[in-house]
Structures are given as structure tokens and as C-alpha cells.
N, CA, C and O of each residue as an XYZ file, in Angstrom:
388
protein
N       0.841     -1.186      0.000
C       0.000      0.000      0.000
C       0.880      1.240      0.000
O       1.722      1.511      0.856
N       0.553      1.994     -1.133
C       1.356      3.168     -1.280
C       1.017      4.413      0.246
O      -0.102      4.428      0.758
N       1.730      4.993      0.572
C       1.209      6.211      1.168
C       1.009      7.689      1.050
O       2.160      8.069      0.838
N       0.439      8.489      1.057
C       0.021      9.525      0.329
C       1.634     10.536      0.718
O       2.430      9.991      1.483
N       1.943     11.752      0.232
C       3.136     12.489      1.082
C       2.251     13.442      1.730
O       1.041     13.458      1.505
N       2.907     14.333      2.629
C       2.501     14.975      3.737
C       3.308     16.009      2.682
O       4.403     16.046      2.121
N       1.860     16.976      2.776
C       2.030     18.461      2.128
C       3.658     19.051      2.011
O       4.282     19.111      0.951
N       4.081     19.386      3.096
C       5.573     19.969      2.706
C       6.294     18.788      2.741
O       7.423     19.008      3.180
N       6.184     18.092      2.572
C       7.478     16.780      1.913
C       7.516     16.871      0.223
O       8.492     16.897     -0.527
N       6.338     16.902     -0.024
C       5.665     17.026     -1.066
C       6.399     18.719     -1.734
O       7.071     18.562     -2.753
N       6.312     19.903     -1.323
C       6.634     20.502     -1.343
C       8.294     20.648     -1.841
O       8.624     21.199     -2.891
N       9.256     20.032     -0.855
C      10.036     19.932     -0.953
C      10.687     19.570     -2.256
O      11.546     20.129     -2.936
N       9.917     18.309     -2.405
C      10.422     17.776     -3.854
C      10.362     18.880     -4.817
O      11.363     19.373     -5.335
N       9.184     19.244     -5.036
C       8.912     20.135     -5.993
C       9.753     21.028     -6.321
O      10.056     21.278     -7.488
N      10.256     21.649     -5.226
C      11.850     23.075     -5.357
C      12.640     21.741     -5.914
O      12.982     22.068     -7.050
N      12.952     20.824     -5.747
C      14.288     20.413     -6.326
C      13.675     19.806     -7.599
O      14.390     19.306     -8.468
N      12.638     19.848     -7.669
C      12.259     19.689     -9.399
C      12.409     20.699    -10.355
O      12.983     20.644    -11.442
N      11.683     21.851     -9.691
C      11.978     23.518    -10.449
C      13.720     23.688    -10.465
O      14.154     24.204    -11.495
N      14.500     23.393     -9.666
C      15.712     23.465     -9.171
C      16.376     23.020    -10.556
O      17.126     23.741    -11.214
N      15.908     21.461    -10.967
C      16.311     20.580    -12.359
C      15.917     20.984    -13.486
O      16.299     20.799    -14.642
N      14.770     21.796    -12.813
C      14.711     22.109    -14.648
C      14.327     23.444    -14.822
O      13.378     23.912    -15.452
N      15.541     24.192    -13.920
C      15.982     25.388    -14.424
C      14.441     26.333    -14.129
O      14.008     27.151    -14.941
N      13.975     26.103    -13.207
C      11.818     26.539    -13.487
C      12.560     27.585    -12.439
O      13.612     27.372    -11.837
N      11.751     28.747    -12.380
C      11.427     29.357    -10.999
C      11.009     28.768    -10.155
O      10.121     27.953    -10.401
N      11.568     28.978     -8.584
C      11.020     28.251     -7.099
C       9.959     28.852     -6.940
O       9.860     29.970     -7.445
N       8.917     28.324     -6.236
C       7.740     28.634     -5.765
C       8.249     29.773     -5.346
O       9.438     29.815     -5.664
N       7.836     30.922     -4.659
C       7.380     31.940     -3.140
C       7.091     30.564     -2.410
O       6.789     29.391     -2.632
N       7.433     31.629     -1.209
C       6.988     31.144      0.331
C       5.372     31.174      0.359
O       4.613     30.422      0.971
N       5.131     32.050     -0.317
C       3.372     32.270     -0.364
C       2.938     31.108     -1.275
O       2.118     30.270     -0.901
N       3.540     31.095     -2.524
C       3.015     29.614     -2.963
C       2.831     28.122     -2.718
O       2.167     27.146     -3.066
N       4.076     28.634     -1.699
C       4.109     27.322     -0.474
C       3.318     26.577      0.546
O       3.115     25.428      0.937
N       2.909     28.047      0.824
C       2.068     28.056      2.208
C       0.837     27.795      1.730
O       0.204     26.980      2.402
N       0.189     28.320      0.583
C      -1.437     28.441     -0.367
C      -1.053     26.845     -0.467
O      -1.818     26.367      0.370
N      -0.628     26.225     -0.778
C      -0.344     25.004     -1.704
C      -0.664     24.012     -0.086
O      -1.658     23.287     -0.074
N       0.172     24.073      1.074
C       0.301     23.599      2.165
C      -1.469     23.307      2.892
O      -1.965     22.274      3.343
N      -2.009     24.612      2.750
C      -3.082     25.112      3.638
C      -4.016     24.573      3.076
O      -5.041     24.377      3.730
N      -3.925     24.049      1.279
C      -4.700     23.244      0.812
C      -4.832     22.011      1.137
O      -5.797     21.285      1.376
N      -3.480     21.854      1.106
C      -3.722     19.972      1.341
C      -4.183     19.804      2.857
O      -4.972     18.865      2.964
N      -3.906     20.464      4.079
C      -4.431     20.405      5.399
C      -5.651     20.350      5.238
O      -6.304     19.554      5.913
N      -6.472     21.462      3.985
C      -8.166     21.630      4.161
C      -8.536     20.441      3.449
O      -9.538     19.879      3.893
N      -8.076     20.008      2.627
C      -8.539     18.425      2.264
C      -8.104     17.327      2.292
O      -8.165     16.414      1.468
N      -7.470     17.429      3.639
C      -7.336     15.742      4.535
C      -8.478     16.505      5.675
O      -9.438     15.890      6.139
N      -8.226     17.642      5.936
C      -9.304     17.900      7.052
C     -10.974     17.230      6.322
O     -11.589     16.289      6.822
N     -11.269     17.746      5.491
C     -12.892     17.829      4.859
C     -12.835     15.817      4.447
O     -13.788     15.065      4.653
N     -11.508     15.395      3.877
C     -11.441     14.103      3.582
C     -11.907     13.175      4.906
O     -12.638     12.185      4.885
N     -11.480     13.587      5.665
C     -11.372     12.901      6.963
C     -12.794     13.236      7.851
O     -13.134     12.463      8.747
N     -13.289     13.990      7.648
C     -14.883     14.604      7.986
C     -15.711     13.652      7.525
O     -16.514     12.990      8.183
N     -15.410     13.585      5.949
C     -16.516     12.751      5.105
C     -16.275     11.258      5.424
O     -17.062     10.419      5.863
N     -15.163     11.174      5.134
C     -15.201      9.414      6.196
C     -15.596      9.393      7.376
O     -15.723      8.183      7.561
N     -15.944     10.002      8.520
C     -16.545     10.195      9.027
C     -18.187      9.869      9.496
O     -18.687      9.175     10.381
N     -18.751     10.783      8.377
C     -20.166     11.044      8.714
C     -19.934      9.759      7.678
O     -19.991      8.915      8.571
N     -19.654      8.745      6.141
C     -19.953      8.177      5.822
C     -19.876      6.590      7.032
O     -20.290      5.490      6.668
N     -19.545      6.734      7.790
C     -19.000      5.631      8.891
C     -20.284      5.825      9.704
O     -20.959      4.810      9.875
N     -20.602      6.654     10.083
C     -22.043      7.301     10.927
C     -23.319      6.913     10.314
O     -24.413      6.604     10.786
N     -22.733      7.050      8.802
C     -24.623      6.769      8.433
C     -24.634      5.045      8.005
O     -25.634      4.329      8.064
N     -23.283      4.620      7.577
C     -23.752      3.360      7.461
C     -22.992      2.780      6.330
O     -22.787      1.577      6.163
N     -22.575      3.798      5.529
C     -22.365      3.671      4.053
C     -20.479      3.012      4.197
O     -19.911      2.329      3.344
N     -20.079      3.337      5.089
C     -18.601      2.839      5.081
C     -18.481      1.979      6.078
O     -19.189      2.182      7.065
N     -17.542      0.785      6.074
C     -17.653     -0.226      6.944
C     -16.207     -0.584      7.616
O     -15.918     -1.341      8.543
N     -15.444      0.229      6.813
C     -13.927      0.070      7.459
C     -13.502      1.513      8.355
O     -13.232      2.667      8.024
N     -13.594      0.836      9.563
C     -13.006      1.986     10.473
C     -11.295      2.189     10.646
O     -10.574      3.024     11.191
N     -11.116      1.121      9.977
C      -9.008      0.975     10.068
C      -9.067      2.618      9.045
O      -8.786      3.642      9.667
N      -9.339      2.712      7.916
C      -9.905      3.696      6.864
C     -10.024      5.290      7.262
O      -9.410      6.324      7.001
N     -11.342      4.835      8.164
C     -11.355      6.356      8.829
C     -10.694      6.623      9.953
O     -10.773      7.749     10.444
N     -10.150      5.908     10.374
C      -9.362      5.859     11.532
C      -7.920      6.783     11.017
O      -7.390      7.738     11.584
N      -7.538      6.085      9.725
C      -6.367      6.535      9.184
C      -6.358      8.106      8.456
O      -5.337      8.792      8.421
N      -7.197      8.383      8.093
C      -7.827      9.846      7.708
C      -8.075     10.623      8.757
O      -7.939     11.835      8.586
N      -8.418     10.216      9.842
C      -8.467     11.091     11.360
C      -6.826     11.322     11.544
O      -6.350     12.456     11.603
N      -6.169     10.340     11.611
C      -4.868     10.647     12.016
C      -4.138     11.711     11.003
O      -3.370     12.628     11.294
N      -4.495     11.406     10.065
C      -3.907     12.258      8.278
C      -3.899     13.189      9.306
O      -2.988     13.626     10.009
N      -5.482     13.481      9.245
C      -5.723     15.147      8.870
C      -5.484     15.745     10.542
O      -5.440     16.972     10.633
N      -5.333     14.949     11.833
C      -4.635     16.173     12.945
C      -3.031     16.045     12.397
O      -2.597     17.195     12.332
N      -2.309     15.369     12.107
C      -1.386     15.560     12.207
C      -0.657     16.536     11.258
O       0.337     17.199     11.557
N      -1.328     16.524     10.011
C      -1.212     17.784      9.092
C      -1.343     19.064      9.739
O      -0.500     19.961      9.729
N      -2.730     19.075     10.433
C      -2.967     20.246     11.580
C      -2.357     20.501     12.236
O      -2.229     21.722     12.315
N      -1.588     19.755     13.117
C      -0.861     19.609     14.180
C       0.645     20.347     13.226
O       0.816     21.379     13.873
N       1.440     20.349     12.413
C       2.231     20.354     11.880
C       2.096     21.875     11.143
O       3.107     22.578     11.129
N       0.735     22.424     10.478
C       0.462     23.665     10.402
C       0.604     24.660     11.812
O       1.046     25.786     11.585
N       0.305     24.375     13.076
C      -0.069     24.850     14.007
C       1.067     25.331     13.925
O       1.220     26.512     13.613
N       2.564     24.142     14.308
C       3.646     24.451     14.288
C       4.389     25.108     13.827
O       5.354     25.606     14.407
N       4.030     25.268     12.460
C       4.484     26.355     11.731
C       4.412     27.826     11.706
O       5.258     28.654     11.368
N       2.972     27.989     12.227
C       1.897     29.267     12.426
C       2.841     29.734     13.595
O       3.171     30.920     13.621
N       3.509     28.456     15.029
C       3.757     28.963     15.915
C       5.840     29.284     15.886
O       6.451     30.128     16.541
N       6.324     28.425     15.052
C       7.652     29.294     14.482
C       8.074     30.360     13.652
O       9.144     30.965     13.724
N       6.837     30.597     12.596
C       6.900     31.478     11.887
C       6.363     32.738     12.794
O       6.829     33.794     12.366
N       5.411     32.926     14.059
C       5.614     34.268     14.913
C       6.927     34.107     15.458
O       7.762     35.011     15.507
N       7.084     33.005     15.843
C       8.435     33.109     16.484
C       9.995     34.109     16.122
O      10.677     34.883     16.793
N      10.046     33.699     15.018
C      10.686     34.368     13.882
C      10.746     35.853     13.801
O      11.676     36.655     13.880
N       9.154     35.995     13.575
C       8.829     37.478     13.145
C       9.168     38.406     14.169
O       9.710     39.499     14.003
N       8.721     37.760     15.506
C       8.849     38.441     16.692
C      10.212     38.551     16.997
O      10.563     39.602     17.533
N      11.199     37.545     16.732
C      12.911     38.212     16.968
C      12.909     39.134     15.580
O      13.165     40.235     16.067
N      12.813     39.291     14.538
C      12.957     39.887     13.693
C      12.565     41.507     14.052
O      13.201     42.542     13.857
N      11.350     41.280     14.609
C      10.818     43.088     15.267
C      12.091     43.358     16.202
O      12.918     44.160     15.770
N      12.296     42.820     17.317
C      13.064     42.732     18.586
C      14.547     43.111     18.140
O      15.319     43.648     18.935
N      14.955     42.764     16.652
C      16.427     43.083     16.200
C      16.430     45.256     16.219
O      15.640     46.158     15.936
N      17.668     45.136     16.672
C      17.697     46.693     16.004
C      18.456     46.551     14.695
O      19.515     45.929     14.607
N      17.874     47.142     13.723
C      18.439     47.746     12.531
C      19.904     48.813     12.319
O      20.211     49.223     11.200
């Protein structure tokens, strides 16, 4: 069973693909848009397995079980980011020029 990549792994590759073939690198902003996507659809993915487990229609909980985990840990991993990237900003104010 293949496994899906986790948004910035995924990411990663990609700069060293643009890297090979001479492409422009993303922005950091294209990064982050690109990132915040894949979090919102393991989040909404992982919802719908969910309510389909609730009403009846899905019968493997190993399934949704594994889509619950996807999508906090993607979250969990955005959070982190949200909470190094103030980190950052805030020594960056704190520097004198």
C-alpha cells in the first residue's frame, strides 16, 4: 500500500524539481497556499469518512481511523508552523536595525 506524502514533503520535492529544470522556485506564499490546501482536504477528507462511517455507508473503520490521524497531524504540523513562523517574526521586530 502506497502512502500519500505529507504536504511539505511534497513541497520539498517540488523546489528540487523547479531546481532541475531550471523553473522558478515557488514563493513562500506559494508554499504556504499550496500547504493550507492539502491540510483543508485531509481535514474535509477525513470529515466525510466520518459522517460516511455514521450513516452506514462505510464499513472500514481501520480507513477512517487513518484519515483522522492524516488530517490532525497535518494540523498539528500547520499549528507548528503558524507557531515558528511568529516566532521568527517576533525576533525579527526585537532586532535593532
Amino acid at each position: 500500500m502506497r502512502m500519500q506524502e505529507i504536504g511539505a514533503i511534497a513541497s520539498i520535492d517540488r523546489i528540487e524539481i523547479h531546481k532541475q529544470q531550471n523553473a522558478p522556485v515557488p514563493s513562500f506564499k506559494d508554499t504556504m497556499a499550496s500547504f493550507l490546501t492539502d491540510v483543508n482536504y485531509s481535514q474535509k477528507s477525513a470529515s466525510d469518512a466520518q459522517l460516511k462511517l455514521l450513516s452506514g455507508e462505510a464499513t472500514d473503520v481501520h480507513q477512517v481511523m487513518i484519515k483522522s490521524e492524516e488530517a490532525k497531524i497535518s494540523f498539528n504540523m500547520l499549528m507548528e508552523l503558524k507557531t515558528k513562523s511568529m516566532d521568527g517574526l517576533q525576533d525579527l521586530m526585537r532586532t535593532k536595525l
